[in-house]
N, C-alpha and C positions, 0 to 999 in steps of 0.2 A: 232453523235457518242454516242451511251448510253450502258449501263451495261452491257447488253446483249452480246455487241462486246467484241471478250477476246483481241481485235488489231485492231489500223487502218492502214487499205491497200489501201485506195487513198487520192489523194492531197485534192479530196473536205471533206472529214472525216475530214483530218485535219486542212482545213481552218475552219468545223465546229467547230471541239475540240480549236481549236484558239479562236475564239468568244465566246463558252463557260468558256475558262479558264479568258478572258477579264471580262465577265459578274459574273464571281465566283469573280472574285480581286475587282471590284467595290463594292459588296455586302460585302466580308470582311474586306475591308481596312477600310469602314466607315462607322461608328454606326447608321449615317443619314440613309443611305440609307438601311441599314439592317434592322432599325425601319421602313420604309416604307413599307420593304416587307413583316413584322412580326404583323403590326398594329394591337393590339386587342386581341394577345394571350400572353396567362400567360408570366411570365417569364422563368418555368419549360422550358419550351413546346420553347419559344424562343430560351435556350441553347443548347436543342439538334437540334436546327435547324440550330446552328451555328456548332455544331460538325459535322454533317452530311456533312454541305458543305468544311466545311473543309478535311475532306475523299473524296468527290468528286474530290476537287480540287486536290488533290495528287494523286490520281488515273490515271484521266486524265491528269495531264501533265505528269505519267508514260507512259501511251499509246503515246501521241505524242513525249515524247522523243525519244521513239522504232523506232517510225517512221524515227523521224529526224534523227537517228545513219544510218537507215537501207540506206537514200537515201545518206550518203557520204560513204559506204561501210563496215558498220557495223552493221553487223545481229541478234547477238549473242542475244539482249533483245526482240526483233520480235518474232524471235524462241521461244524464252523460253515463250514466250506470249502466242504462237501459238498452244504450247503443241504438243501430239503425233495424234492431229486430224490429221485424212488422208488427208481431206478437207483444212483445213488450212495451211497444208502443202505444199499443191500447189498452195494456197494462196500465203505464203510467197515466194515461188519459180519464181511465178510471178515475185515478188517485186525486190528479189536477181538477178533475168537475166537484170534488167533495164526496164520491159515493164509495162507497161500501160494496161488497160483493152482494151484500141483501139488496141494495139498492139497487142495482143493476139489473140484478135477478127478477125482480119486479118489476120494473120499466119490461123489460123484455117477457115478459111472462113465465120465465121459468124456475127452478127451483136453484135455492143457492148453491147447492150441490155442483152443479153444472157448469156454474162458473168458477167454484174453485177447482174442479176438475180440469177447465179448459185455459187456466190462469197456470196453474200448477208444472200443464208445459205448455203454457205460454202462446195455446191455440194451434198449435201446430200441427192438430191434427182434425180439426172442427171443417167442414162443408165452404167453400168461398161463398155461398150464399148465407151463410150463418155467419162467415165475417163478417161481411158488408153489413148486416143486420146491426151488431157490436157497434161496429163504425157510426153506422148511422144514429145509435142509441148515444153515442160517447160524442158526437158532432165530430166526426175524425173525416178528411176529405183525404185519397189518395190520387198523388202524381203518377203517371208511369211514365216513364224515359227510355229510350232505345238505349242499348249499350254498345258501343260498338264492338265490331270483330275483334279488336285489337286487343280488347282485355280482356286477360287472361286469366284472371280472377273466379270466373264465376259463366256457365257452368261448368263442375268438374270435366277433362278430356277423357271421355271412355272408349278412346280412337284408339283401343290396344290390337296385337299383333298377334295373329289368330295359334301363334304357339303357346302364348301367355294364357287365352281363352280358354284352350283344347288341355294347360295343363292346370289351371284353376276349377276349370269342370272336372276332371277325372279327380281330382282330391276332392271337388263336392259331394259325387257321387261314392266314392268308395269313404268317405267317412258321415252320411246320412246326412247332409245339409239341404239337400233339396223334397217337394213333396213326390208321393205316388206317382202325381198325373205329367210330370215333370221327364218322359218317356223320352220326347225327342231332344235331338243337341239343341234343336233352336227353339224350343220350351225352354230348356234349362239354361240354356244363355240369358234369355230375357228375363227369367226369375232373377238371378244371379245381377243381372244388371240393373234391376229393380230394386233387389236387397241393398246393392250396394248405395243407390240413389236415397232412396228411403235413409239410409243411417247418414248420408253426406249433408242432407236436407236437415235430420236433428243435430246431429254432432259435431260436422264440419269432418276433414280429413286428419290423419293422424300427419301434422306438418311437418314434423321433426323424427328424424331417427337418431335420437342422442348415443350416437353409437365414439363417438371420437373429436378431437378436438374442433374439426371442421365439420359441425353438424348438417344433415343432409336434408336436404329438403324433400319429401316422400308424399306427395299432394296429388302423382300420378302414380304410383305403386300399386296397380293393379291386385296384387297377389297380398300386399301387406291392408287395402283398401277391405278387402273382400273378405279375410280371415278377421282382421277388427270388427266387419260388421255382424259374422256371425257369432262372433263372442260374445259381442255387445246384444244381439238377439236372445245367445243362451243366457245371460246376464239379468237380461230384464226378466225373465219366465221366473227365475228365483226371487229376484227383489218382490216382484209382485203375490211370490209367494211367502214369504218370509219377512218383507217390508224390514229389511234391515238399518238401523242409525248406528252411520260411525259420529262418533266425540273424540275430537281431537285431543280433549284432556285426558283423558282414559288411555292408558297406555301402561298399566299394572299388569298386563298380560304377556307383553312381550318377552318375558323371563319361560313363561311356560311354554310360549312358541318353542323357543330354540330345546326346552327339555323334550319338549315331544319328539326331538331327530332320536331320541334313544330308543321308543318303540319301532319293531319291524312295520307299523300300519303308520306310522308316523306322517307320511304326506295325505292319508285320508283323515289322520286328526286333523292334522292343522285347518281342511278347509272347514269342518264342523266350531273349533275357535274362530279363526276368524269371522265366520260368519256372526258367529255369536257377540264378534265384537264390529257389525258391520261392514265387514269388506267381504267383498264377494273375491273368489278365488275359481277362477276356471282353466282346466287344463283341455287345450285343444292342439292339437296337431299342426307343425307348420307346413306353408306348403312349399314345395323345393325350392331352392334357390333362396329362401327368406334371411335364413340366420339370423334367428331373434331366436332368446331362451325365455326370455320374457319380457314383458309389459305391465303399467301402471296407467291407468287412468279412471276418468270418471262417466259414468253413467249416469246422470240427471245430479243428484248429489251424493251418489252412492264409489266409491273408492274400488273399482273393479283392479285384481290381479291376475293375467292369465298367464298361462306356462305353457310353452308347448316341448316341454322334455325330450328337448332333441337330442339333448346328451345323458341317455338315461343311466345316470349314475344320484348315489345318494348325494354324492359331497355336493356335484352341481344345484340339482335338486336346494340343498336347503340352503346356499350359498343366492340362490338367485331369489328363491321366493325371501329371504334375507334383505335382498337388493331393491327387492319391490316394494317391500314392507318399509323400506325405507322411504324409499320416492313418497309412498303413502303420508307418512308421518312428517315428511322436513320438507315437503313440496306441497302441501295438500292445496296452497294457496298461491302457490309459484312455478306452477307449470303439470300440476297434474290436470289441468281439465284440455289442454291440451295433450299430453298422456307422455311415457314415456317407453321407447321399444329400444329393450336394448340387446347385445351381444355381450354378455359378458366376459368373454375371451378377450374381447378387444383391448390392445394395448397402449392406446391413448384416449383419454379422458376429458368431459369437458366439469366444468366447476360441480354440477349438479352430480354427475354420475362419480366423481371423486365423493362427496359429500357420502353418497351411498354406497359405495365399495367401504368409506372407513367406518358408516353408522355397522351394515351387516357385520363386517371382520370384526367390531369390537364385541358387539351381539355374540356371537358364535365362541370367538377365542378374545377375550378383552387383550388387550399391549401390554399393561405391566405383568400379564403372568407368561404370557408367550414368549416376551423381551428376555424372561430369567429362565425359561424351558428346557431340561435339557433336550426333550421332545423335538425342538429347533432341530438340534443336529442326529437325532439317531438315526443308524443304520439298519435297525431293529425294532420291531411291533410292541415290543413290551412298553419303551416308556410311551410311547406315543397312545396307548390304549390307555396305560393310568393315567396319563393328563384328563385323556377323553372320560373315563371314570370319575374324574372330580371335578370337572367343568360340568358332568351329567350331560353330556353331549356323545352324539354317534361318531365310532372311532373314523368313523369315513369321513369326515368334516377336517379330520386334521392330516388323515393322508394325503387328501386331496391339496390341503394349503400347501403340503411340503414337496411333493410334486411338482406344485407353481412356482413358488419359493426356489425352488432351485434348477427350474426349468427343465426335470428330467423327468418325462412322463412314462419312461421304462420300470419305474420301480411300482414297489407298493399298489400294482396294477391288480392284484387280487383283493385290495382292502378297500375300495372307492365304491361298493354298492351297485355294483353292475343289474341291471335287466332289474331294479326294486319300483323304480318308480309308473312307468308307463303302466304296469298290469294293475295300479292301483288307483291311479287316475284316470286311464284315458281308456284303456281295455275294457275295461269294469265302467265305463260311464254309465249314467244312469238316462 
């Protein structure tokens, strides 16, 4: 049972969230064993790893509470879980008549497969004649309501301004997003605005660009619309090949993330770990005008990070995937399924993208050894390289901070890892 799920609707979800909430109490009841799992990172970087699961933990035993009300005849926290999804609405319908996915399977003649398949997301991709079938199996009657013009809610505005179209096509086209037969402009527009419909339909829009203290609302952003939906395309071709599970408790890894900036291949290890640790990792290309270095968010329940190395340098590079990796871990339940696009250059901050600028920076350089560094102030490579030798981190990681640090991007301009990352991410795509 992960983030992704707004509810669980079977008994094996809940023996899962059972043994999750068991392995969340182990970890916070005893310091032993939360040192075991935190071995090696700061102590920053440990407390919000104890905040985080403590959100988990409270989350999830909301979900299985729902549950447990709904199976002695109280629905009421299910529902409200459930929201005004059509989908989930006959999810819980299911739940409220007593039946089973077998159960159901059988009234309807088909195999149970089918319906946890169609449960799974939540129908949203099943025939309107196979709803109504559902519907009618479940006793479920539908209203439909005109909405009027005025609300601006729903459906998304694709009434974009044929500069924006002519320059979201040319980056689809020159970076392989669309198919063969996708010849003419007014093929590939309508793919393109299909793609983009398609993913607003499962995910909703990326609503926030948590770029600054006054966060921006991005629900028409065409360009940032369209590049999420293709990542979230390439996103899902992996999940479904690799079926990755992130566990929020699991976070023994992160020590190795940051040592992998020490190899030259270091941004192609990383995405083979984290995959290994279920998050998906994609580097795609922004398209002009965007200024995003990266994003966090979720894919059904999957923890997508993508990058688009607009600043191809190493420091940036492991500073951002750094950033996201944090969203990942201390938001997973507080704003990653709505996602987070950020600019890391940006020099105002709201609470969440603070939280992640100081989990990364302690990750990377922890404060009690930086604070005593004399690394801080050299004018010279050498001590700044042995710090980087005992941290086992890439010396680029620390030129780059001192660079910010002191706001002078004239120095140390050969040491930051210039032209390493694109040719290994995004050139080299597979």
């Amino acid at each position: 049972m992960m983030a992704g799920t707004t509810f669980i609707s079977t008994d094996r979800q809940a023996r899962d969230a059972e043994e999750a909430l068991a392995e969340l109490d182990r970890a916070l009841s005893s310091d032993q064993t939360l040192r075991s799992m935190v071995e090696g990172l700061p102590p920053q970087v440990v407390e919000g790893v104890r905040r985080s699961l403590k959100t988990e933990r409270r989350e999830r035993s909301a979900l299985l509470n729902a549950y447990q009300l709904a199976r002695v005849g109280d629905f009421s926290q299910l529902k409200e879980q459930a929201g005004n999804d059509p989908g989930a609405f006959l999810v819980v319908a299911r739940i409220v008549r007593g039946l089973s996915q077998k159960d159901l399977a059988r009234k309807l003649g088909l195999r149970e497969q089918a319906i946890q398949r169609w449960e799974a997301e939540q129908y949203r991709s099943i025939s309107l004649s196979n709803f109504h079938k559902i519907a009618q199996a479940l006793g479920v009657r539908w209203h439909m309501q005109d909405i009027a013009s005025s609300d601006g809610q729903w459906p998304p505005n694709y009434d974009v301004t044929k500069a924006d179209l002519t320059k979201v096509l040319r980056h689809a086209r020159e970076n392989g997003w669309l198919e063969p037969s996708d010849t003419s402009d007014e093929n590939a527009t309508a793919t393109l605005i299909r793609y983009v419909g398609e993913h607003v339909n499962r995910y909703g829009t990326p609503s926030l660009l948590r770029t600054g203290l006054n966060v921006v609302a991005h629900t028409q952003d065409w360009s940032l619309l369209s590049w999420k939906a293709h990542v979230t395309r390439r996103a899902e071709v992996i999940i479904a090949k690799h079926k990755p599970r992130y566990r929020p408790v699991d976070v023994s890894w992160l020590v190795d993330l940051v040592r992998l900036s020490q190899y030259d291949d270091g941004p192609k290890r990383a995405v083979r770990l984290l995959l290994d640790h279920g998050i998906v990792l994609v580097a795609e290309p922004q398209i002009s005008g965007m200024s995003v270095d990266g994003a966090a968010f979720l894919v059904d329940d999957v923890p997508v990070i993508a990058m688009t190395a607009l600043r191809d340098t190493l420091d940036n590079f492991w500073f951002t995937l750094l950033h996201e990796v944090a969203h990942v871990i201390l938001h997973y339940r507080t704003g990653l399924s709505s996602g987070f696009f950020d600019d890391v250059t940006s020099p105002d901050l709201d609470e969440f993208e603070e939280e992640a600028n100081q989990f990364a920076s302690n990750l990377l350089i922890p404060n009690e050894i930086w604070s005593r560094s004399p690394a801080r102030i050299a004018k010279t490579a050498e001590p700044i390289e042995k710090l980087a030798a005992q941290l086992k981190i890439n010396p680029a990681i620390i030129f780059g901070r001192i660079r910010m640090e002191r706001n002078n991007y004239s120095i140390f301009s050969n040491k930051i890892g210039r032209g390493m990352v694109r040719k290994q991410l995004i050139l080299n795509m597979d």
